[in-house]
N, CA, C and O atoms as a Maestro MAE file, in Angstrom:
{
 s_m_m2io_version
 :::
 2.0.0
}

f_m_ct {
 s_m_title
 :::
 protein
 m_atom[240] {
  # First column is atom index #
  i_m_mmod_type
  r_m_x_coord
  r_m_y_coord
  r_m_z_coord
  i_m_residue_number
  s_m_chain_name
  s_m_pdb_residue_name
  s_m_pdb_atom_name
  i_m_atomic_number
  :::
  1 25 36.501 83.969 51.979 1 A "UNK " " N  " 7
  2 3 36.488 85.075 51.047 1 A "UNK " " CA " 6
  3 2 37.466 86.130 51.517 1 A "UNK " " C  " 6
  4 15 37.523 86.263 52.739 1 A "UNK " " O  " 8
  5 25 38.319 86.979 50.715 2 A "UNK " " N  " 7
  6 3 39.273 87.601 50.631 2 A "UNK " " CA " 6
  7 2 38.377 89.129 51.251 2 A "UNK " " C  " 6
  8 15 37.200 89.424 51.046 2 A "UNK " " O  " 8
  9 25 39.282 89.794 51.937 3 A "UNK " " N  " 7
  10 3 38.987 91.068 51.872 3 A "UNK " " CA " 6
  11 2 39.484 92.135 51.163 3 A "UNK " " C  " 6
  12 15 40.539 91.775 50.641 3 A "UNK " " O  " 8
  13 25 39.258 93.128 50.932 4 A "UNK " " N  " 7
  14 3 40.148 94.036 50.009 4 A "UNK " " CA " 6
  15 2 40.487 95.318 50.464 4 A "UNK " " C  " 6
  16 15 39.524 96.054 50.680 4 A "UNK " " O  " 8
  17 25 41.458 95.717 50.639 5 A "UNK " " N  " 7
  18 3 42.227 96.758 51.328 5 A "UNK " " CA " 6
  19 2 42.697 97.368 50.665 5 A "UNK " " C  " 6
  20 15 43.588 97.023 49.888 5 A "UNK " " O  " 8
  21 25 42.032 98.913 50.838 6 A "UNK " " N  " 7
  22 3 43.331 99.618 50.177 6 A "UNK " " CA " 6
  23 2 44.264 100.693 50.996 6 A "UNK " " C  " 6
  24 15 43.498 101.314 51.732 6 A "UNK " " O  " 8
  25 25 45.608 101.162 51.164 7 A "UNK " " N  " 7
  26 3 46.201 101.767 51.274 7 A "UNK " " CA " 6
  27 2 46.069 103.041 51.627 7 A "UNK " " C  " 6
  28 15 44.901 103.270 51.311 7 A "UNK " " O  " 8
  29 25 46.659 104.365 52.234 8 A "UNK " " N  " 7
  30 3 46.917 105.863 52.420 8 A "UNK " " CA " 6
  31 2 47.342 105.792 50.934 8 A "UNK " " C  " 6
  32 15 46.635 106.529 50.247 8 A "UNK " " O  " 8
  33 25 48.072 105.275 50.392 9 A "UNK " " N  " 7
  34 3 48.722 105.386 48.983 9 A "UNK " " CA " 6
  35 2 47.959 105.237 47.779 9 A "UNK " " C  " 6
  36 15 48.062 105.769 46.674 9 A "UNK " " O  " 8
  37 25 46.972 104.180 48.368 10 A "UNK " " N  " 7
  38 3 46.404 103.888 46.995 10 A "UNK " " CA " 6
  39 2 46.504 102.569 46.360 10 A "UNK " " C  " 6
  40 15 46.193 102.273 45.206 10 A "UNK " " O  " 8
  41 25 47.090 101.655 47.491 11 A "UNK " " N  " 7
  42 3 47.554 100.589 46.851 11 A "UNK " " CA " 6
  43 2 46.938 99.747 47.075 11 A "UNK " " C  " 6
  44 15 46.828 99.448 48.264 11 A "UNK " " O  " 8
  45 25 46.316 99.042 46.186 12 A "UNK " " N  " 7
  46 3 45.215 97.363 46.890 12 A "UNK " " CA " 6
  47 2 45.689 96.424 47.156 12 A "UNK " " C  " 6
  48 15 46.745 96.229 46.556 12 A "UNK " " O  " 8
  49 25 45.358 95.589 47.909 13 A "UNK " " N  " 7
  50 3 46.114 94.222 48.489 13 A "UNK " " CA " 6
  51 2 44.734 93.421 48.728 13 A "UNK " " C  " 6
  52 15 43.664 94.028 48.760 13 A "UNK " " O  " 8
  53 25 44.818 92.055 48.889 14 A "UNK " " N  " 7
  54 3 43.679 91.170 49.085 14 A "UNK " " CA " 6
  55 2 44.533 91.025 50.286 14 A "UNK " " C  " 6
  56 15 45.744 90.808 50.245 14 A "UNK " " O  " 8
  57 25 43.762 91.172 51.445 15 A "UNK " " N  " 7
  58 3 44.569 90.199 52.906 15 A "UNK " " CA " 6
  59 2 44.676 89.407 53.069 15 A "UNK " " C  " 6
  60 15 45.751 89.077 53.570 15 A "UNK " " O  " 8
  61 25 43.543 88.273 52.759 16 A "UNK " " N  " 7
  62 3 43.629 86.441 53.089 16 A "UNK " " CA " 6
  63 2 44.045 86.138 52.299 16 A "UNK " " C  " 6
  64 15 43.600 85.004 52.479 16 A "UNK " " O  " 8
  65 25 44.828 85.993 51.005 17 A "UNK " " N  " 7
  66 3 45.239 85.334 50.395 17 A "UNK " " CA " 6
  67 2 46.912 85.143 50.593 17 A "UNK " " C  " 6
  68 15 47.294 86.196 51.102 17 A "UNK " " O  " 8
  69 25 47.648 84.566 50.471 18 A "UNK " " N  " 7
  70 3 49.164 84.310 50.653 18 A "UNK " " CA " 6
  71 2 48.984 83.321 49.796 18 A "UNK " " C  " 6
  72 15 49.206 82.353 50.525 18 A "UNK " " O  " 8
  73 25 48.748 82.914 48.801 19 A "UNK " " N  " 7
  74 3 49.567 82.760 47.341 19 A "UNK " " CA " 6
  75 2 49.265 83.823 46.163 19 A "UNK " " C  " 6
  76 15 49.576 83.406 45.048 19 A "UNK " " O  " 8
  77 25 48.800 84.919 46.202 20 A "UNK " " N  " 7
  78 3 48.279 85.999 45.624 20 A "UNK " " CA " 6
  79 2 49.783 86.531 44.976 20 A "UNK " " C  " 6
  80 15 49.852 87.497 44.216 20 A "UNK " " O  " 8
  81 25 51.095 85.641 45.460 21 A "UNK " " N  " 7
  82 3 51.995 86.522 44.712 21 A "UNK " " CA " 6
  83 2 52.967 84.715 44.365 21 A "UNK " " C  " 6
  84 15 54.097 84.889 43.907 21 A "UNK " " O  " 8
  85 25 52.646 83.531 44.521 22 A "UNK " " N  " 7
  86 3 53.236 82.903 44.114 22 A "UNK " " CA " 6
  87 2 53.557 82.509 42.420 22 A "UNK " " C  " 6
  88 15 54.601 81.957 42.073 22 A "UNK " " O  " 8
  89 25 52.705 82.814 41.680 23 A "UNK " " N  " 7
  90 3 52.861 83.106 40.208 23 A "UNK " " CA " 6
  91 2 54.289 83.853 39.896 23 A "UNK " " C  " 6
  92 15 55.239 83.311 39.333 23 A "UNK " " O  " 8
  93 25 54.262 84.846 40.245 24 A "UNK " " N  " 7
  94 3 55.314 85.729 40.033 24 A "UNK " " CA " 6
  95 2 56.599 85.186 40.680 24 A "UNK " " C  " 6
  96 15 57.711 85.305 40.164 24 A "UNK " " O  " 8
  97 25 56.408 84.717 41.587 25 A "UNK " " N  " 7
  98 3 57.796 83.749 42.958 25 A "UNK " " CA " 6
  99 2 58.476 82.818 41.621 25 A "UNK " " C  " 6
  100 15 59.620 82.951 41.185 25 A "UNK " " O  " 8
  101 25 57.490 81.911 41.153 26 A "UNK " " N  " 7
  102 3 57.835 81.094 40.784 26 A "UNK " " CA " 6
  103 2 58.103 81.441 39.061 26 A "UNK " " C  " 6
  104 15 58.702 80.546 38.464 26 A "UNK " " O  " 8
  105 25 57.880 82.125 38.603 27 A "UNK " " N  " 7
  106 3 58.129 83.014 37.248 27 A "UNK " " CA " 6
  107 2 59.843 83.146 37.458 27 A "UNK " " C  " 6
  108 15 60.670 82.378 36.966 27 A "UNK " " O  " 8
  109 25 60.169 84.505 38.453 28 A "UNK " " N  " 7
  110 3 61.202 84.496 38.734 28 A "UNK " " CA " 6
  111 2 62.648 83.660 39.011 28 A "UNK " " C  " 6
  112 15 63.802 83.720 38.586 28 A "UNK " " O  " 8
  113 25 61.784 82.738 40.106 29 A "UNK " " N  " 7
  114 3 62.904 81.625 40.263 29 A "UNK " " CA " 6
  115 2 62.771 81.192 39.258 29 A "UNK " " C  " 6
  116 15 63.805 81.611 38.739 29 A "UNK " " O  " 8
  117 25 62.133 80.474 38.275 30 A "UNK " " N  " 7
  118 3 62.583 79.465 36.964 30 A "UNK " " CA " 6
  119 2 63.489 80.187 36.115 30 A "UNK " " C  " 6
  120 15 64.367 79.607 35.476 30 A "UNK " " O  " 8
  121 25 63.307 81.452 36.081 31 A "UNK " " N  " 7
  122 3 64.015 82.334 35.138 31 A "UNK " " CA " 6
  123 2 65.408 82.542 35.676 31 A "UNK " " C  " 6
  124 15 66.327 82.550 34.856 31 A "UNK " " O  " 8
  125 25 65.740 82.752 37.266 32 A "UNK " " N  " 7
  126 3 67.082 82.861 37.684 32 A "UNK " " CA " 6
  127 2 67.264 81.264 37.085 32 A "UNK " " C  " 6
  128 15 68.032 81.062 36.144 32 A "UNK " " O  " 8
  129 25 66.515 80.190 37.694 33 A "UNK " " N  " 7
  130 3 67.429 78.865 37.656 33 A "UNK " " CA " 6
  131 2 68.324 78.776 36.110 33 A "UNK " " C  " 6
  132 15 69.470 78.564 35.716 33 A "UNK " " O  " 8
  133 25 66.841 79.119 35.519 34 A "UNK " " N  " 7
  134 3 67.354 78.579 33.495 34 A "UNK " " CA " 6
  135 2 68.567 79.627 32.955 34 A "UNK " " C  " 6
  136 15 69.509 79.161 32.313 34 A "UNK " " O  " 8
  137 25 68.485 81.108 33.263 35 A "UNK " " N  " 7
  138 3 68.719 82.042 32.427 35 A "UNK " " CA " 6
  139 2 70.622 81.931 33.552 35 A "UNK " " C  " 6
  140 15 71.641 82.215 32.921 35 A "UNK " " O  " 8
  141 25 70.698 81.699 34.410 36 A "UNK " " N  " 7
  142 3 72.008 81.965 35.229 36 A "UNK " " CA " 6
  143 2 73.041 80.504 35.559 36 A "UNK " " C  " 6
  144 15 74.052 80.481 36.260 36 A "UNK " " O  " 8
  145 25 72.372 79.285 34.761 37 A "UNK " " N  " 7
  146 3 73.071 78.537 34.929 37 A "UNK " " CA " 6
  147 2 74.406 78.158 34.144 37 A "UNK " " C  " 6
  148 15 74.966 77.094 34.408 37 A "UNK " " O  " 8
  149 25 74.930 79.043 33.158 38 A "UNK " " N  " 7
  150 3 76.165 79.300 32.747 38 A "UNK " " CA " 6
  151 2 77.156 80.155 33.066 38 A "UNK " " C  " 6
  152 15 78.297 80.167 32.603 38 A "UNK " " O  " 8
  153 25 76.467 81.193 34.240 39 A "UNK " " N  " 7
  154 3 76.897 82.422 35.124 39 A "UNK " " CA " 6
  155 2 76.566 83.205 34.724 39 A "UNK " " C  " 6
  156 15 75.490 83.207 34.126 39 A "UNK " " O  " 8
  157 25 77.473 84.479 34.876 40 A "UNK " " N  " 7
  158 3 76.754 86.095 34.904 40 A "UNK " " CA " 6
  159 2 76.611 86.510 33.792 40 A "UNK " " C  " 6
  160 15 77.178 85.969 32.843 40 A "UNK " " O  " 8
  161 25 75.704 87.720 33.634 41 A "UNK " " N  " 7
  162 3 75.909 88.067 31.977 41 A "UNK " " CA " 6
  163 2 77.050 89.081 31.899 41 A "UNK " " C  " 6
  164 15 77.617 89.306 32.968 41 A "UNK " " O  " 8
  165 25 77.438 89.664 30.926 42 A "UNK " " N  " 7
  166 3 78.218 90.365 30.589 42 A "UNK " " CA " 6
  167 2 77.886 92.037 30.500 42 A "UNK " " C  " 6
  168 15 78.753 92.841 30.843 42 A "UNK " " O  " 8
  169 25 76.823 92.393 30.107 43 A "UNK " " N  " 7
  170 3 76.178 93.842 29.558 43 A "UNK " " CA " 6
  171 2 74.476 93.374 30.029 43 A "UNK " " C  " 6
  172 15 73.921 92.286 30.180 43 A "UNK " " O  " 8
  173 25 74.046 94.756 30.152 44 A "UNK " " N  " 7
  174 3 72.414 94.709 30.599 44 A "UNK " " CA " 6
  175 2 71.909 94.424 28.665 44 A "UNK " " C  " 6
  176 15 70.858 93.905 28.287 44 A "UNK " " O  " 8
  177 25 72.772 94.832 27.982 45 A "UNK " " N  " 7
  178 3 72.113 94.087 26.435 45 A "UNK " " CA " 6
  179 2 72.236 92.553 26.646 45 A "UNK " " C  " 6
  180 15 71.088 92.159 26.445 45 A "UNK " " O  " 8
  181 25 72.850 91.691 26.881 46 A "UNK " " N  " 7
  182 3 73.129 90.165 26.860 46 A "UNK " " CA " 6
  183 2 72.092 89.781 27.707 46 A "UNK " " C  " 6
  184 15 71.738 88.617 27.517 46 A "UNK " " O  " 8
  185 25 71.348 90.517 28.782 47 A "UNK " " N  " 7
  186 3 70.368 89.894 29.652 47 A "UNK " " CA " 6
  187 2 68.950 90.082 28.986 47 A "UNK " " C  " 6
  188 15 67.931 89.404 29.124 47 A "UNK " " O  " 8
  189 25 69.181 91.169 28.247 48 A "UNK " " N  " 7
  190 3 67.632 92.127 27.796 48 A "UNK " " CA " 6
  191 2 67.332 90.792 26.457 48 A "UNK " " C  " 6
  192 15 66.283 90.165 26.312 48 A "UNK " " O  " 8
  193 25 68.582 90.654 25.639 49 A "UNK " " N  " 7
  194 3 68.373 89.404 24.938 49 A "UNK " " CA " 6
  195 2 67.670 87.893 25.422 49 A "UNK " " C  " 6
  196 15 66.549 87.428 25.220 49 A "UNK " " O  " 8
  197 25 68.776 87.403 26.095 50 A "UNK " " N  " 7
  198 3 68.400 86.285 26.588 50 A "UNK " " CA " 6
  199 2 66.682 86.028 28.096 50 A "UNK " " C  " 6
  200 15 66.197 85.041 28.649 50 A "UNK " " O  " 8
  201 25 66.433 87.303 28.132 51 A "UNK " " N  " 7
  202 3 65.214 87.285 29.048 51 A "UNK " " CA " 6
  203 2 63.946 87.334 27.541 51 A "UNK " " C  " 6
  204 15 63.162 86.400 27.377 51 A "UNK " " O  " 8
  205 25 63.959 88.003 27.022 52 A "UNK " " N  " 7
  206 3 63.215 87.605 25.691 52 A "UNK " " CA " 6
  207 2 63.366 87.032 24.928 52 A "UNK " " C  " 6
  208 15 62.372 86.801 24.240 52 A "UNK " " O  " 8
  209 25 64.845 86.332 24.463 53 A "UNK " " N  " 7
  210 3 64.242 84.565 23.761 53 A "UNK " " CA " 6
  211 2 63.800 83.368 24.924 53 A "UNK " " C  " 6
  212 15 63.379 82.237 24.683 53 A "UNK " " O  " 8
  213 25 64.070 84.079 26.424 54 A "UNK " " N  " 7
  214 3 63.487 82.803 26.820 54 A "UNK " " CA " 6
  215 2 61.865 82.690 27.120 54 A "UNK " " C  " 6
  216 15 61.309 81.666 27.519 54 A "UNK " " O  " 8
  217 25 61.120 84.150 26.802 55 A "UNK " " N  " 7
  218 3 60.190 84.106 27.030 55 A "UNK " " CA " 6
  219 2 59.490 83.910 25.882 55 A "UNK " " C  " 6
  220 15 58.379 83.388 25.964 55 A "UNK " " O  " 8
  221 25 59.979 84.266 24.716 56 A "UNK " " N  " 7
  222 3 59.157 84.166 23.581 56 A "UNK " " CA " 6
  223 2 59.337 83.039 22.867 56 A "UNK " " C  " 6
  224 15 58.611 82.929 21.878 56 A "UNK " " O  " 8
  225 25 60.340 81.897 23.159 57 A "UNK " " N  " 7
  226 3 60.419 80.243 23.536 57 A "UNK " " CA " 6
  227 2 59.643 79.684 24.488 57 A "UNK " " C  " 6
  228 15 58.920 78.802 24.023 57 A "UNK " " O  " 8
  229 25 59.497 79.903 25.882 58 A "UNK " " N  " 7
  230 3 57.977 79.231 26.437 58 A "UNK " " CA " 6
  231 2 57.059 79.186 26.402 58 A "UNK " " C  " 6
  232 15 56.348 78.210 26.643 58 A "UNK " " O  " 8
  233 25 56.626 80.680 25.952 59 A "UNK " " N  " 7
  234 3 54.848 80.983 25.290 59 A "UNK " " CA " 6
  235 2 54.499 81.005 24.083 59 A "UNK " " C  " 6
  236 15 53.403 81.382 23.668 59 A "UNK " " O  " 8
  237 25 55.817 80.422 23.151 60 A "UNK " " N  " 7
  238 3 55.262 79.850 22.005 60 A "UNK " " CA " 6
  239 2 56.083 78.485 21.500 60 A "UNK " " C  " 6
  240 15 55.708 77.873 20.500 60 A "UNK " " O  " 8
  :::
 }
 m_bond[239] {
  # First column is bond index #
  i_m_from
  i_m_to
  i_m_order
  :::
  1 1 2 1
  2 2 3 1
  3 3 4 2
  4 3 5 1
  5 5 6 1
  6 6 7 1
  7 7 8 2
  8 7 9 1
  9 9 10 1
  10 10 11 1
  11 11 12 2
  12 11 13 1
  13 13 14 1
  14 14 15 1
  15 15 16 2
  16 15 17 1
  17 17 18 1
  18 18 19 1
  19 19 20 2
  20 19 21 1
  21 21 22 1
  22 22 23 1
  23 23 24 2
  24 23 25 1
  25 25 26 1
  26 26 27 1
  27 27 28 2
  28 27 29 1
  29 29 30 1
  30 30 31 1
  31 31 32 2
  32 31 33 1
  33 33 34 1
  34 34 35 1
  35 35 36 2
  36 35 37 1
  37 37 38 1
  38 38 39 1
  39 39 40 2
  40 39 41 1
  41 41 42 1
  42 42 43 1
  43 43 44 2
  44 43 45 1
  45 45 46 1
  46 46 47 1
  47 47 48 2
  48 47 49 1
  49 49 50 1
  50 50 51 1
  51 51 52 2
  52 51 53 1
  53 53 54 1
  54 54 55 1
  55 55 56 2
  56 55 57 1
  57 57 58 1
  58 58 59 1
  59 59 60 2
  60 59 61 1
  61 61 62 1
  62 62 63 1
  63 63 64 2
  64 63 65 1
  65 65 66 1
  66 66 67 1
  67 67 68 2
  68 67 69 1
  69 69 70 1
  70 70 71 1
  71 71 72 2
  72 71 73 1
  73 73 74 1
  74 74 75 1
  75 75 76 2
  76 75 77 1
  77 77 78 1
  78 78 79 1
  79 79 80 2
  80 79 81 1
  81 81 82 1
  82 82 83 1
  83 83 84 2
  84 83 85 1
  85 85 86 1
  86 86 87 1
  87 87 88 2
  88 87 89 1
  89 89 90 1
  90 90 91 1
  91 91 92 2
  92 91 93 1
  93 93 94 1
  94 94 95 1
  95 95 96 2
  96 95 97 1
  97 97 98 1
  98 98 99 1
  99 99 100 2
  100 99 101 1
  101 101 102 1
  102 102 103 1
  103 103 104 2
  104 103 105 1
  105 105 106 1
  106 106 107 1
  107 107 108 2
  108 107 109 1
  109 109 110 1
  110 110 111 1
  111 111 112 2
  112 111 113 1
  113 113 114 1
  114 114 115 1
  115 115 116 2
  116 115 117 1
  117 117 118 1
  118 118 119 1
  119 119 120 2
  120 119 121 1
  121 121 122 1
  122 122 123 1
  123 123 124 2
  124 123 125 1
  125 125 126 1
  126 126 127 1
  127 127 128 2
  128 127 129 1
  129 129 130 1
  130 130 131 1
  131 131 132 2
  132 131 133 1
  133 133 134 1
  134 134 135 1
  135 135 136 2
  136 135 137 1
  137 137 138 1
  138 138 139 1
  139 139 140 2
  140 139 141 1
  141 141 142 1
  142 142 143 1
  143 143 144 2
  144 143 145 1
  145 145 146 1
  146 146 147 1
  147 147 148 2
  148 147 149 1
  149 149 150 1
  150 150 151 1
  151 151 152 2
  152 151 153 1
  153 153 154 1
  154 154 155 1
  155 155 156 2
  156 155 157 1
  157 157 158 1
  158 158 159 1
  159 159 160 2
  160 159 161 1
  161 161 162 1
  162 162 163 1
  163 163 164 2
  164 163 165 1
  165 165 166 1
  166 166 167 1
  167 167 168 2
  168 167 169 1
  169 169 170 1
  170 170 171 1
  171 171 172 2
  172 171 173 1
  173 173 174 1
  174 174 175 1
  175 175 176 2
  176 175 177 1
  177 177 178 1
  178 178 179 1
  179 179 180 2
  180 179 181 1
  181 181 182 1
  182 182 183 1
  183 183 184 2
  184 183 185 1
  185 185 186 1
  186 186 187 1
  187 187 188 2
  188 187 189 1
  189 189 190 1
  190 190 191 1
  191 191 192 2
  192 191 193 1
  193 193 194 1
  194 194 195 1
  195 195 196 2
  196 195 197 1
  197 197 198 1
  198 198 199 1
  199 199 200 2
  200 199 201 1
  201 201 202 1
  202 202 203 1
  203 203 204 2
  204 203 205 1
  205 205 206 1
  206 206 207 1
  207 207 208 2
  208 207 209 1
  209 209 210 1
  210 210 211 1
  211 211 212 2
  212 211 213 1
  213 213 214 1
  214 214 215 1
  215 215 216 2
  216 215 217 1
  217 217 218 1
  218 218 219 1
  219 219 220 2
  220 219 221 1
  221 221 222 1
  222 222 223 1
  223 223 224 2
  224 223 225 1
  225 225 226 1
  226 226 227 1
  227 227 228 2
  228 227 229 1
  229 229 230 1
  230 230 231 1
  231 231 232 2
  232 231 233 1
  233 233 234 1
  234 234 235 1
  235 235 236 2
  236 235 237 1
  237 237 238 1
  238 238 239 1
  239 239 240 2
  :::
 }
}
């Protein structure tokens, strides 16, 4: 069983767990692999696009 910690700041963390952030690891990397394999984008609009058709193509 996990313990739960919180912070001077305020911030919670579970201690025993170390995959508590692999969801997100692996969110990320699929998204660099898929979204950067034609190279860089051009404008922060061309990324803001293509990061939301690729999400609103996998979850539906």
């Amino acid at each position: 069983m996990s313990s739960f910690i919180t912070g001077g700041s305020g911030a919670c963390i579970w201690a025993d767990d170390p995959y508590d952030n692999a969801y997100a690891e692996s969110l990320w990397g699929r998204l660099k692999a898929e979204l950067l394999k034609d190279g860089v984008f051009l404008s922060a609009e061309d990324v803001r696009t293509e990061v939301l058709a690729y999400i609103e193509g996998y979850y539906n």
